[in-house]
C-alpha positions in Angstrom: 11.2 -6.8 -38.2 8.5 -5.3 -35.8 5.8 -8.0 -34.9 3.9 -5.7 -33.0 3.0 -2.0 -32.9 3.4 0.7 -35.3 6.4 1.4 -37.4 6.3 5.1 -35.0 6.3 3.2 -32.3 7.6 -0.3 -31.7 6.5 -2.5 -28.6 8.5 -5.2 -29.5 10.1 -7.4 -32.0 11.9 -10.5 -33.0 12.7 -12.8 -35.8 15.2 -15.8 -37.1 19.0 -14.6 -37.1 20.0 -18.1 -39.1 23.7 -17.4 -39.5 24.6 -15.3 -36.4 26.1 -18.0 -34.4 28.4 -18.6 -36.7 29.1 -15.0 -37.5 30.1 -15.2 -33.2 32.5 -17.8 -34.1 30.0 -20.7 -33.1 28.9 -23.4 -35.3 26.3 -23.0 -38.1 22.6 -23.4 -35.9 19.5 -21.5 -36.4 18.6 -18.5 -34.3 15.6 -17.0 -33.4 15.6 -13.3 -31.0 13.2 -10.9 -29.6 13.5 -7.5 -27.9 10.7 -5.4 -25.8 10.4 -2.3 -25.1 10.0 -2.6 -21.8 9.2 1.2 -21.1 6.8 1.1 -23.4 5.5 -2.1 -21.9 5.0 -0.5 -18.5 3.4 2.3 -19.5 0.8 0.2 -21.7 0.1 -2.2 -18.8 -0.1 0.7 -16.4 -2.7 2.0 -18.6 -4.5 -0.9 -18.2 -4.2 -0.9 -14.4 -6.4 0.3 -11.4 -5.6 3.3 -9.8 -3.6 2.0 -7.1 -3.1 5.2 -5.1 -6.9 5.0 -3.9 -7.0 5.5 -0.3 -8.1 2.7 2.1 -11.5 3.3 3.4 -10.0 1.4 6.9 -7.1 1.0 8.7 -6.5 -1.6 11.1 -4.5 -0.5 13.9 -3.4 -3.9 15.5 -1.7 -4.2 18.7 0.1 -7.6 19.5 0.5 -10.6 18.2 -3.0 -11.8 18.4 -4.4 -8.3 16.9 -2.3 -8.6 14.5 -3.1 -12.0 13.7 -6.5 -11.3 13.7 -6.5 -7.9 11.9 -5.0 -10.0 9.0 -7.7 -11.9 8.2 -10.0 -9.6 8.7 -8.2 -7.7 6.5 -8.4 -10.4 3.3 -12.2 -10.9 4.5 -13.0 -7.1 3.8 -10.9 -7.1 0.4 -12.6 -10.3 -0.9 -15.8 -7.9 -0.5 -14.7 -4.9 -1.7 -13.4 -2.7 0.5 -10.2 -1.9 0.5 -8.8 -2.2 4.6 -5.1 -2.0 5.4 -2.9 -2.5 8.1 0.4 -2.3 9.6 2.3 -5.5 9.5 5.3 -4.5 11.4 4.2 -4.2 14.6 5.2 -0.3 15.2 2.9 1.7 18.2 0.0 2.9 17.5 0.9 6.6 17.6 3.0 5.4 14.4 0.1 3.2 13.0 -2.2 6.3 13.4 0.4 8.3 11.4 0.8 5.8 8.7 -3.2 5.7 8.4 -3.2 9.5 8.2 0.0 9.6 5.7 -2.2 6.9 3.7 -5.4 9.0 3.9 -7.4 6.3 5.7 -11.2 7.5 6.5 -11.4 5.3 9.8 -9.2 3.3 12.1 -10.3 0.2 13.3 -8.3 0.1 17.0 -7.8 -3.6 17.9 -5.1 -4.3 20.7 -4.8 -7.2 23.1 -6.2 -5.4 25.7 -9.3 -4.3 23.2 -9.9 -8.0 22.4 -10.2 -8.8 26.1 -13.4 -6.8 26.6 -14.5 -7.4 23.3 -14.9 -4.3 21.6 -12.6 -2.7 19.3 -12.8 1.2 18.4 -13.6 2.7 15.6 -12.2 6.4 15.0 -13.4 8.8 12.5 -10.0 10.7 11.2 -12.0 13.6 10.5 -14.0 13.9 13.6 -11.6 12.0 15.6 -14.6 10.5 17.0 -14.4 7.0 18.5 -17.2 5.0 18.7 -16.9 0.6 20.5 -17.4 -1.9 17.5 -17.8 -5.8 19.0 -14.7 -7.9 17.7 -16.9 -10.5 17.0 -18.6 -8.7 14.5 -16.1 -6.8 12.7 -16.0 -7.8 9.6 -19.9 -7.2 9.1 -19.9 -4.3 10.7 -17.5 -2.3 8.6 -18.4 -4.6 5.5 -22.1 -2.4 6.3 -20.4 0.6 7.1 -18.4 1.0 4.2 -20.6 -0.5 0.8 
């Protein structure tokens, strides 16, 4: 018995299998089953989904465990707004977090190391024009929250 979906195609579908126990060799109890078709399942719900293969609009290349720290919440701070940032959470170089950003087809990098922190500015590169220009650490968020509305 189909509960849902056509009788072309079935999504899923149950009912009471009173008797089936027993049949098993069990004692005489009611039954009740379902089955989903759990293909069909994924590719309804992935209709239904946003295209997660968007590219990031930033990347945060953080270097150390401060950075990295940081870059997180900044990070959650820029995706609570709308723009979708990502970052490496593995701590690999940043010739391989410049790779990854590239691979994931990241506009910008936001370079944010130790050292950076220190004097107070991270960089900002442009993957197209590789230009670089200072952005102050303090305001980050804002200033890529402008950048990228």
């Amino acid at each position: 018995m189909s509960v849902a979906g056509s009788a072309k195609l079935s999504r899923f579908g149950g009912g009471r299998y009173d008797g089936l126990v027993k049949a098993l060799g069990g004692p005489d109890i009611p039954a009740i089953g379902f089955a989903i078709g759990v293909d069909r399942l994924a590719e309804i719900a992935a209709k239904n989904l946003p295209d997660l293969s968007r590219k990031p609009k930033l990347f945060i290349a953080a270097l150390g465990d401060v950075s990295q720290s940081l870059a997180f919440e900044w990070v959650s701070e820029l995706a609570a707004g709308g723009i979708h940032a990502e970052m490496d959470m593995a701590g690999r170089s940043l010739k391989s977090q410049m790779k990854q950003a590239d691979r994931l087809g990241a506009g910008h990098v936001l370079i944010a190391g130790d050292a950076e922190l220190e004097k107070g500015q991270a960089l900002l590169r442009d993957m197209a024009t590789k230009d670089q220009v200072p952005v102050p650490v303090k305001d980050v968020v804002e200033a890529m929250r402008s950048r990228f509305a």
